[in-house]
MIVOKE-430400 format. One record per residue: x, y, z of N, C-alpha, C in turn. Coordinates in nm, 2 decimals, padded with zeros to 4 digits. Layout:
MIVOKE-430400
vextor n_X: X n_Y: Y n_Z: Z ca_X: X ca_Y: Y ca_Z: Z c_X: X c_Y: Y c_Z: Z;
...
This chain:
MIVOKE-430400
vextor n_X: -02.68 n_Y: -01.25 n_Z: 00.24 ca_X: -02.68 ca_Y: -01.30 ca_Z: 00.38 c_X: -02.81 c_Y: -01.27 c_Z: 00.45;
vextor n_X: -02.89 n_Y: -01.14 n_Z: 00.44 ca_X: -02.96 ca_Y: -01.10 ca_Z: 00.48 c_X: -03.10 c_Y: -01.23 c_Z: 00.44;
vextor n_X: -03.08 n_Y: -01.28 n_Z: 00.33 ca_X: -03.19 ca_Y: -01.35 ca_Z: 00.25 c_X: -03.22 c_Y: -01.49 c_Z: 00.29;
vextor n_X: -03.06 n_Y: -01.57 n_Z: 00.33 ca_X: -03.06 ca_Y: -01.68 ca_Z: 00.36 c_X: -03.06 c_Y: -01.65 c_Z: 00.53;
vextor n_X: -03.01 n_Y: -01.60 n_Z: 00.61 ca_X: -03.10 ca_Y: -01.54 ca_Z: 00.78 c_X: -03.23 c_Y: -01.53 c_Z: 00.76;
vextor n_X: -03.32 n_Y: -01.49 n_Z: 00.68 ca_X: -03.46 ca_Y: -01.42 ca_Z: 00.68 c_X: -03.52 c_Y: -01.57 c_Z: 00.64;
vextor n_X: -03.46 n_Y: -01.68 n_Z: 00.57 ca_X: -03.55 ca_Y: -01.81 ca_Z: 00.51 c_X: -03.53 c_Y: -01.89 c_Z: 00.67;
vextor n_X: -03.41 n_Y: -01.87 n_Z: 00.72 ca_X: -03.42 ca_Y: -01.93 ca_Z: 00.85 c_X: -03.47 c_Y: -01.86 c_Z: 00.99;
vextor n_X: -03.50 n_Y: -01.77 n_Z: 00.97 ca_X: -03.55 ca_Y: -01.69 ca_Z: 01.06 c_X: -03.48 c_Y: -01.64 c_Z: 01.21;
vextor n_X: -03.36 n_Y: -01.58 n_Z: 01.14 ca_X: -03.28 ca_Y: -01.54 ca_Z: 01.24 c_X: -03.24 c_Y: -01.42 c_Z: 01.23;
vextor n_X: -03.23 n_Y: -01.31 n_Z: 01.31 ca_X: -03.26 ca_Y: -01.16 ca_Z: 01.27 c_X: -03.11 c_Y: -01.13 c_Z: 01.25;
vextor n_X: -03.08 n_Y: -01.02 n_Z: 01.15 ca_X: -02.96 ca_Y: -01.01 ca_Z: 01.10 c_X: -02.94 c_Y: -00.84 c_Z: 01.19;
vextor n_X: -02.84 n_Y: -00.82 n_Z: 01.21 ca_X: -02.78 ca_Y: -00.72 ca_Z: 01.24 c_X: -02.81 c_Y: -00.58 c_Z: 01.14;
vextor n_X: -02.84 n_Y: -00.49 n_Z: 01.22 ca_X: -02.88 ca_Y: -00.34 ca_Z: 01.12 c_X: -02.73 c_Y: -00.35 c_Z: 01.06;
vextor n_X: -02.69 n_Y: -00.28 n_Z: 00.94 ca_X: -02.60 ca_Y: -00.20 ca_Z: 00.88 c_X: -02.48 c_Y: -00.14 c_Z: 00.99;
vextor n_X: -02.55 n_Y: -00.04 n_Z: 01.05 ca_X: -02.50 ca_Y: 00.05 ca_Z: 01.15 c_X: -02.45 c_Y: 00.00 c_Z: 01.26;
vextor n_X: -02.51 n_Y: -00.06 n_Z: 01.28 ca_X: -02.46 ca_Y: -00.18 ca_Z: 01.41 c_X: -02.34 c_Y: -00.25 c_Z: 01.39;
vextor n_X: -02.35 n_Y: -00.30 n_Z: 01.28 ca_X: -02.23 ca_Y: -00.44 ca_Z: 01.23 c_X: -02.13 c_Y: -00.32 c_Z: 01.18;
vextor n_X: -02.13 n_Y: -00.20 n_Z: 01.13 ca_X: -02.00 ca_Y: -00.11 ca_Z: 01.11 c_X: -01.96 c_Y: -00.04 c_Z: 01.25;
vextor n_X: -02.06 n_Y: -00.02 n_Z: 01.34 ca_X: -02.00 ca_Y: 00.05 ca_Z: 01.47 c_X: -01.94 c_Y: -00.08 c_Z: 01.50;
vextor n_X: -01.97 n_Y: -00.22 n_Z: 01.52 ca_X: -01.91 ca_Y: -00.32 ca_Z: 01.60 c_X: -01.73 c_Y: -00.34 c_Z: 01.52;
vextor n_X: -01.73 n_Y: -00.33 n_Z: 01.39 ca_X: -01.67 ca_Y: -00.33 ca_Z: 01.28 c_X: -01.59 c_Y: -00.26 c_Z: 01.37;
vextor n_X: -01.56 n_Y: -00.14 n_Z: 01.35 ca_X: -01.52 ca_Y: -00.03 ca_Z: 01.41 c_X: -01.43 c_Y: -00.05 c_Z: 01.58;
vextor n_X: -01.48 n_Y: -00.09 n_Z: 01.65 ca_X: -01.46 ca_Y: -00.13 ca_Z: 01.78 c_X: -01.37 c_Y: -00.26 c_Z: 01.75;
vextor n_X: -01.43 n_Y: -00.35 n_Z: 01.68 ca_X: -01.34 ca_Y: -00.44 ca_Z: 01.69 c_X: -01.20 c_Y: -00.40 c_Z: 01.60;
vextor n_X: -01.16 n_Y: -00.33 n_Z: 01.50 ca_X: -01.07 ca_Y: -00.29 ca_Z: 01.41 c_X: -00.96 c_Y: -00.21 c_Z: 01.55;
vextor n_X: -01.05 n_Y: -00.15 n_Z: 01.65 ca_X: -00.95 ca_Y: -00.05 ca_Z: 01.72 c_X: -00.86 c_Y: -00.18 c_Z: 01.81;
vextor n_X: -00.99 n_Y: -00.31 n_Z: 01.84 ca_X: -00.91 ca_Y: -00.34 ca_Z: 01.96 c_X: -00.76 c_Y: -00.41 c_Z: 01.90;
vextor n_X: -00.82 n_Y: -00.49 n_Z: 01.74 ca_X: -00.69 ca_Y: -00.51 ca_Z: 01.71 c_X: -00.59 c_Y: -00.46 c_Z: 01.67;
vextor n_X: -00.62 n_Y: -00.33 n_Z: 01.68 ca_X: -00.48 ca_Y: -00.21 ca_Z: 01.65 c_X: -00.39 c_Y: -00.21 c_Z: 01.79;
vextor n_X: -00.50 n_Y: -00.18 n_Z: 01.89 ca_X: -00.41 ca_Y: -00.17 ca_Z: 02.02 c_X: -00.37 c_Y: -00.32 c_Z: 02.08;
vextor n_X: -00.40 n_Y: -00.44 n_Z: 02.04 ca_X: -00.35 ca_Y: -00.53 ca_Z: 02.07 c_X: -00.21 c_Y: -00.54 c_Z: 01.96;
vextor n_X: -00.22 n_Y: -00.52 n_Z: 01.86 ca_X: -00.09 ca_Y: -00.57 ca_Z: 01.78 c_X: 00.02 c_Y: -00.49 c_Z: 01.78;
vextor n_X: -00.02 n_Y: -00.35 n_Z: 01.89 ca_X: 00.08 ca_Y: -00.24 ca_Z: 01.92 c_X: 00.12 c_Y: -00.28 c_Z: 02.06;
vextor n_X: 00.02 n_Y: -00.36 n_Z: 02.14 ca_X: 00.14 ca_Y: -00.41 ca_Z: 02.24 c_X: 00.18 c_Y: -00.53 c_Z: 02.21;
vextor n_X: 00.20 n_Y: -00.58 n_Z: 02.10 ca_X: 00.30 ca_Y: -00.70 ca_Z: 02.13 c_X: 00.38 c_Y: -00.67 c_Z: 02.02;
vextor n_X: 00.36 n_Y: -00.59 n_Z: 01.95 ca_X: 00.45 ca_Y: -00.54 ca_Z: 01.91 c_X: 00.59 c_Y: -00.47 c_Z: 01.99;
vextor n_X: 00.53 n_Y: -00.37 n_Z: 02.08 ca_X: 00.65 ca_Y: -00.31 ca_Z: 02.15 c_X: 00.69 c_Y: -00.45 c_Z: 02.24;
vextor n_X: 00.64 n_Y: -00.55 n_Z: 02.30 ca_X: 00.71 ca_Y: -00.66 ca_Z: 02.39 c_X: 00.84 c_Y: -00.69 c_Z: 02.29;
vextor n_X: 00.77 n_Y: -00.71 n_Z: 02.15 ca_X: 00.85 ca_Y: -00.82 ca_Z: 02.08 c_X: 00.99 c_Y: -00.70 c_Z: 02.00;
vextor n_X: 00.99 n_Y: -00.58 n_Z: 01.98 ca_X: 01.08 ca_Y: -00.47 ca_Z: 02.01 c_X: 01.14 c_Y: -00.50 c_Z: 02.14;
vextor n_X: 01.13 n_Y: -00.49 n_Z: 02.26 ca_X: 01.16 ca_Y: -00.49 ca_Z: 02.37 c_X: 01.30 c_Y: -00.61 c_Z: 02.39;
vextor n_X: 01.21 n_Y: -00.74 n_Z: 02.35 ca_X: 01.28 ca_Y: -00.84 ca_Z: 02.34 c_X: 01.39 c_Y: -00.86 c_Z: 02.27;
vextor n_X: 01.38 n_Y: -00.85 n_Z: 02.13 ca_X: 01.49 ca_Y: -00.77 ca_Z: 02.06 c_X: 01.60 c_Y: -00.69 c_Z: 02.09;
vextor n_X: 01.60 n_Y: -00.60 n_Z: 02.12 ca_X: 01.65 ca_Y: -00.49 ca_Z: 02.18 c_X: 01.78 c_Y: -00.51 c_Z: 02.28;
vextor n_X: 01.68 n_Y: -00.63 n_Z: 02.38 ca_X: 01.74 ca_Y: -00.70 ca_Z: 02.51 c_X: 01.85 c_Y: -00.80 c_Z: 02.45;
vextor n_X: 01.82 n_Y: -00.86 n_Z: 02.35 ca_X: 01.89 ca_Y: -00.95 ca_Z: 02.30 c_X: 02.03 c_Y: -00.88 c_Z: 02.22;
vextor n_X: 01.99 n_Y: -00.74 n_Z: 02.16 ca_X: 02.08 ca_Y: -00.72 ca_Z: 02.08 c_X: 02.20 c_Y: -00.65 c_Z: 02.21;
vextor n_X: 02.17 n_Y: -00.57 n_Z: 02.32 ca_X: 02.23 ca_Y: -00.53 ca_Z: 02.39 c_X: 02.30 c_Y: -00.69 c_Z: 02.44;
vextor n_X: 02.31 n_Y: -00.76 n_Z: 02.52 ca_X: 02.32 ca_Y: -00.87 ca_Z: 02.52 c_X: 02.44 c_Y: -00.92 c_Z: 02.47;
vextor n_X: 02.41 n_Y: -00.93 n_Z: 02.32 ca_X: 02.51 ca_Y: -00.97 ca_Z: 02.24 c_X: 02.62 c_Y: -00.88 c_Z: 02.18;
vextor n_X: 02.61 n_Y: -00.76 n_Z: 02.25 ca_X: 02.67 ca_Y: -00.64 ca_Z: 02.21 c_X: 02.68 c_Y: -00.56 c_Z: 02.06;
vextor n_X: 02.59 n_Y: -00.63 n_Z: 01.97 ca_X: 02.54 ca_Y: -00.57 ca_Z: 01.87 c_X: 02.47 c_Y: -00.45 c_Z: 01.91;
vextor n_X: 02.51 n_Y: -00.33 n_Z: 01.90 ca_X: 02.55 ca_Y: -00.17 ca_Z: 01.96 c_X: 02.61 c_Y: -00.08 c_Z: 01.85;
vextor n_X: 02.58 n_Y: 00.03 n_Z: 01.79 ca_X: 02.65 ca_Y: 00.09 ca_Z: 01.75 c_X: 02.78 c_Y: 00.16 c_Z: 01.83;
vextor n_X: 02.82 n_Y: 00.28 n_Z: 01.78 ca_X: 02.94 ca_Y: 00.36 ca_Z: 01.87 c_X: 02.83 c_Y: 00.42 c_Z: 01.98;
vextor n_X: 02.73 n_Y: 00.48 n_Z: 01.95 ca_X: 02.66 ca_Y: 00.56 ca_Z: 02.06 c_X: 02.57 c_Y: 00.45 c_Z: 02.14;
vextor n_X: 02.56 n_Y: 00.33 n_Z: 02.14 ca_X: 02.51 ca_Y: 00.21 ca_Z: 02.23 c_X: 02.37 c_Y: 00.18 c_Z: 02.20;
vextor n_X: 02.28 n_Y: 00.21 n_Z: 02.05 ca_X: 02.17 ca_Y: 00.21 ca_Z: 02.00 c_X: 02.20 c_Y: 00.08 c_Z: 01.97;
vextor n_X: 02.10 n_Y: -00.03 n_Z: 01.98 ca_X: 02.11 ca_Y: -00.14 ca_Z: 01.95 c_X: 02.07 c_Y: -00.20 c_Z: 01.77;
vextor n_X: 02.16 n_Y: -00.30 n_Z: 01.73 ca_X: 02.13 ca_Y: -00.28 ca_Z: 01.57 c_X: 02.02 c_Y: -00.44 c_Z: 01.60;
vextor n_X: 01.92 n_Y: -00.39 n_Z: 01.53 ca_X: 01.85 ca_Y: -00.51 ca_Z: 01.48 c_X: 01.73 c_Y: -00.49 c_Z: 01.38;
vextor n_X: 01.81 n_Y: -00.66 n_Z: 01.35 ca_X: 01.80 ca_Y: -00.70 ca_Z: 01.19 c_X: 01.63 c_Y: -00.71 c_Z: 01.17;
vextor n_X: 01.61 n_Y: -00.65 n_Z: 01.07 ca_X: 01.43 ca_Y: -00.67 ca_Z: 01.05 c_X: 01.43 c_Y: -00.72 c_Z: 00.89;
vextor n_X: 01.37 n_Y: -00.86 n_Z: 00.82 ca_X: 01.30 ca_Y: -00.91 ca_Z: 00.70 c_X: 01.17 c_Y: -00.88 c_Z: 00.74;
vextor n_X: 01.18 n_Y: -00.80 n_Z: 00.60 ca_X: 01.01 ca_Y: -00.83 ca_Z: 00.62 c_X: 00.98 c_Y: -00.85 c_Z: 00.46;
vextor n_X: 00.87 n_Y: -00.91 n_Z: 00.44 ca_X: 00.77 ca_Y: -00.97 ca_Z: 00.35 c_X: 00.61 c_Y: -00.99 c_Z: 00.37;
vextor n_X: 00.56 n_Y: -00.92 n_Z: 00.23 ca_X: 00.44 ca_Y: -00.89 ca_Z: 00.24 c_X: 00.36 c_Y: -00.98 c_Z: 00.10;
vextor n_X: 00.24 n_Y: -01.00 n_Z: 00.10 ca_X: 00.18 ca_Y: -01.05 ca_Z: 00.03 c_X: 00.00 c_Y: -00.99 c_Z: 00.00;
vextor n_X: -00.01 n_Y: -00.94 n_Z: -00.10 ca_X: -00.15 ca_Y: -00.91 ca_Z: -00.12 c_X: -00.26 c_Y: -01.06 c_Z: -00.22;
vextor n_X: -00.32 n_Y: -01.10 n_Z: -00.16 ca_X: -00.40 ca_Y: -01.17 ca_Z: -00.22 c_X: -00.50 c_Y: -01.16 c_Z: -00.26;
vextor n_X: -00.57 n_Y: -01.20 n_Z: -00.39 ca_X: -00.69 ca_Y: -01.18 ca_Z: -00.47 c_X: -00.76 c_Y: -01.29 c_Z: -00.46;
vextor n_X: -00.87 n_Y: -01.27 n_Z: -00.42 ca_X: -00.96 ca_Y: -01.37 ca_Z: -00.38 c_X: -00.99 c_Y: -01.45 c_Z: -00.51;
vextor n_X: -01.04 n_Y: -01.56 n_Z: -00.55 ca_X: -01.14 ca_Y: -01.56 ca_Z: -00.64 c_X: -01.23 c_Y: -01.68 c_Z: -00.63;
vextor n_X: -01.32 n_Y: -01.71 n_Z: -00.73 ca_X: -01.37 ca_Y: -01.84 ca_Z: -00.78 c_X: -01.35 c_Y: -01.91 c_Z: -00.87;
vextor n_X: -01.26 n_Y: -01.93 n_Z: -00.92 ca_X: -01.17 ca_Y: -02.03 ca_Z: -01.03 c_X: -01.27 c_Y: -01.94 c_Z: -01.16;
vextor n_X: -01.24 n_Y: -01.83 n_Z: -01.12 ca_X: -01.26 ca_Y: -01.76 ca_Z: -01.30 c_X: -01.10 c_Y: -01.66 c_Z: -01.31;
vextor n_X: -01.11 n_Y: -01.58 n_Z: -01.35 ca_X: -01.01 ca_Y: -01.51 ca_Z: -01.36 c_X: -00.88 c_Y: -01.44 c_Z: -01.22;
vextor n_X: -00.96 n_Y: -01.50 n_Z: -01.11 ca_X: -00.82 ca_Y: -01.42 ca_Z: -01.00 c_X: -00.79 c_Y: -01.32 c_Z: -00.99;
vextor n_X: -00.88 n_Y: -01.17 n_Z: -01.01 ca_X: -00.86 ca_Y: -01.11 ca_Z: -00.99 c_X: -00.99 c_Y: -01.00 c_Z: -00.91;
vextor n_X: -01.08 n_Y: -01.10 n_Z: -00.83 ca_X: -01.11 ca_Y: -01.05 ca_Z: -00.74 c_X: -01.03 c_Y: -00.94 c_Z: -00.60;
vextor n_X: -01.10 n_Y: -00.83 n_Z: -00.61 ca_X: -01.02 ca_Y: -00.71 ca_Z: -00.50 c_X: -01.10 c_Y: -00.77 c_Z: -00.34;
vextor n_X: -01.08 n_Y: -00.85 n_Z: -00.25 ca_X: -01.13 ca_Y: -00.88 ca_Z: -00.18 c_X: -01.06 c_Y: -00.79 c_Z: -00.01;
vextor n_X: -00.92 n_Y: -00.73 n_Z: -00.08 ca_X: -00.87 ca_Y: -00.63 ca_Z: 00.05 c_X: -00.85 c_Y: -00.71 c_Z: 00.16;
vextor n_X: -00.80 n_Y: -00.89 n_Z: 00.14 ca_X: -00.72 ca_Y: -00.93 ca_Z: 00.19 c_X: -00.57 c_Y: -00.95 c_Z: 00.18;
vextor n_X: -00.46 n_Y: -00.90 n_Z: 00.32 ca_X: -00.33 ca_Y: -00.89 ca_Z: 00.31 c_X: -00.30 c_Y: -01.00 c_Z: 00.40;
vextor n_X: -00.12 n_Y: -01.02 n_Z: 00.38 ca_X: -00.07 ca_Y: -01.08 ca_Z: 00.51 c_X: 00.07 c_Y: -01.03 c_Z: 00.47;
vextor n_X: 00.12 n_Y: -00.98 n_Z: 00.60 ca_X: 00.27 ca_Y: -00.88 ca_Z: 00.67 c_X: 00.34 c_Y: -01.03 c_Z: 00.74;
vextor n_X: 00.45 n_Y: -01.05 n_Z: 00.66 ca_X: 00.53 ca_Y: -01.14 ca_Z: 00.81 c_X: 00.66 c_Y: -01.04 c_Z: 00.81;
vextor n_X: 00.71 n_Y: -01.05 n_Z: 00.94 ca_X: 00.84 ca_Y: -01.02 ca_Z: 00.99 c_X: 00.91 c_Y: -01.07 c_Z: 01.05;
vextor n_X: 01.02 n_Y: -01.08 n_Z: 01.02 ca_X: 01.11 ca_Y: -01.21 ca_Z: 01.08 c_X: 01.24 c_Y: -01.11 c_Z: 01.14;
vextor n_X: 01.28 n_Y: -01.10 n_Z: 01.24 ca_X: 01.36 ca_Y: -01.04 ca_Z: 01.31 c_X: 01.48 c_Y: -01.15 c_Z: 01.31;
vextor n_X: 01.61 n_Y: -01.10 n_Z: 01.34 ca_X: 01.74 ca_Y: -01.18 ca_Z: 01.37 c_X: 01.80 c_Y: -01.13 c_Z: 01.42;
């Protein structure tokens, strides 16, 4: 990256910089996906009370699917590039 920036002459980011920003950006999407997460708990919750899906002690029951998938990147050689991309879905009911 550094090589093809430097032929066009566009200054690349120190190391340290792009991992602090790295960094900052990793937190904000932790604290974003922890509040909509609790909304979308919340919501739930409301719904199960609602429909009176409740145990004996009034703790509301709800239903969580979940499915995950790890993918390996590749270049049409073997597919088994480690590229440390995931995707989480959850499907509530």
């Amino acid at each position: 990256m550094k090589e093809l920036f430097s032929m066009a002459e566009i200054p690349t980011m120190p190391s340290k910089a792009f991992l602090k920003e790295q960094d900052k950006n990793a937190q904000a999407w932790e604290v974003s996906a922890l509040q909509k997460m609790e909304v979308a708990v919340n919501e739930e919750k409301m719904k199960a009370l609602e429909l009176g899906e409740v145990d004996k002690n009034g703790i509301p029951f709800i239903t969580v699917t979940a499915d995950g998938s790890w993918s390996k990147r590749s270049y049409k050689t073997n597919y088994s590039s480690l590229s440390l991309s995931g995707c989480v879905s959850l499907i509530s009911k």
